[in-house]
C-alpha positions in Angstrom: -100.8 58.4 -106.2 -104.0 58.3 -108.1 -105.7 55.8 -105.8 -106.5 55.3 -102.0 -104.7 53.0 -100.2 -106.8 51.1 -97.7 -104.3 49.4 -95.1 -105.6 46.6 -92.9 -104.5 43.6 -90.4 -107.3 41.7 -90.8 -109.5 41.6 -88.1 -113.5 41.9 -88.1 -113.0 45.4 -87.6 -111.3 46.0 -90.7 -113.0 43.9 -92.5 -115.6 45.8 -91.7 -114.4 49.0 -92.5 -112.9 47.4 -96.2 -116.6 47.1 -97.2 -117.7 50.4 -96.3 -114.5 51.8 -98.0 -115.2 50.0 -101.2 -119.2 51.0 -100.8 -118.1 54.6 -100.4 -115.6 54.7 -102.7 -115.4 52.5 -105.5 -112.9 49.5 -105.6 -111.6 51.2 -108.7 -110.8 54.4 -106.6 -109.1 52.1 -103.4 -105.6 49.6 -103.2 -106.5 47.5 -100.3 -103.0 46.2 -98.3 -103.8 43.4 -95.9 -100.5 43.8 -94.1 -101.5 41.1 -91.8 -100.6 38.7 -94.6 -98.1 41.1 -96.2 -95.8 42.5 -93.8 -93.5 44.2 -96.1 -96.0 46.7 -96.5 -95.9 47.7 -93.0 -93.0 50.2 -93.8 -94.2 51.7 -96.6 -97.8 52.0 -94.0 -95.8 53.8 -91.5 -93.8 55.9 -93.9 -97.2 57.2 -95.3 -98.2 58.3 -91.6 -100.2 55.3 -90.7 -100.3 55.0 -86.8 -102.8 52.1 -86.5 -104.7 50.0 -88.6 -107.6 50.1 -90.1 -106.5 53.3 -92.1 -106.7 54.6 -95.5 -104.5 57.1 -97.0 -106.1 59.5 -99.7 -104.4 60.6 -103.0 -103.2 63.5 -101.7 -101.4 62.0 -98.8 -103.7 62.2 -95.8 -104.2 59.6 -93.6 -107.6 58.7 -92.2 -107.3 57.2 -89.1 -110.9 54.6 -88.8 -112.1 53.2 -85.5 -109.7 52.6 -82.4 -107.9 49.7 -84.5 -104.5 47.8 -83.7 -101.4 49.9 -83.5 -98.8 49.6 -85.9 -96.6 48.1 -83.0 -99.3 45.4 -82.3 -99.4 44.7 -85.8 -95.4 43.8 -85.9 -95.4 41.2 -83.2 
């Protein structure tokens, strides 16, 4: 993975924090997933270690956690 991924439901919250992401680092440097409107990415979300949304996982596999956001569960209803 060259790239950040960015993963988001949506909200003003992640909205938010897409912005700052993409001010920080670069939208060349950042895939933003909107898995509110794409929920086949919710999988491959949780199977990168994302607990809760907003949440971006760096290129080397970490996964940053941003503000108290919606829980992957929360996400799936």
């Amino acid at each position: 993975m060259s790239k950040s991924i960015f993963y988001h439901a949506g909200c003003p919250v992640c909205i938010s924090a897409e912005h700052d992401i993409i001010e920080l680092i670069g939208a060349n440097n950042v895939n933003i997933v909107h898995i509110g409107e794409d929920k086949s990415k919710i999988s491959e979300a949780e199977a990168a270690g994302v607990k809760s949304v907003p949440a971006i996982v760096t290129p080397n596999g970490n996964v940053l956690h941003i503000n108290l956001g919606a829980s992957m569960e929360d996400v799936k209803a």
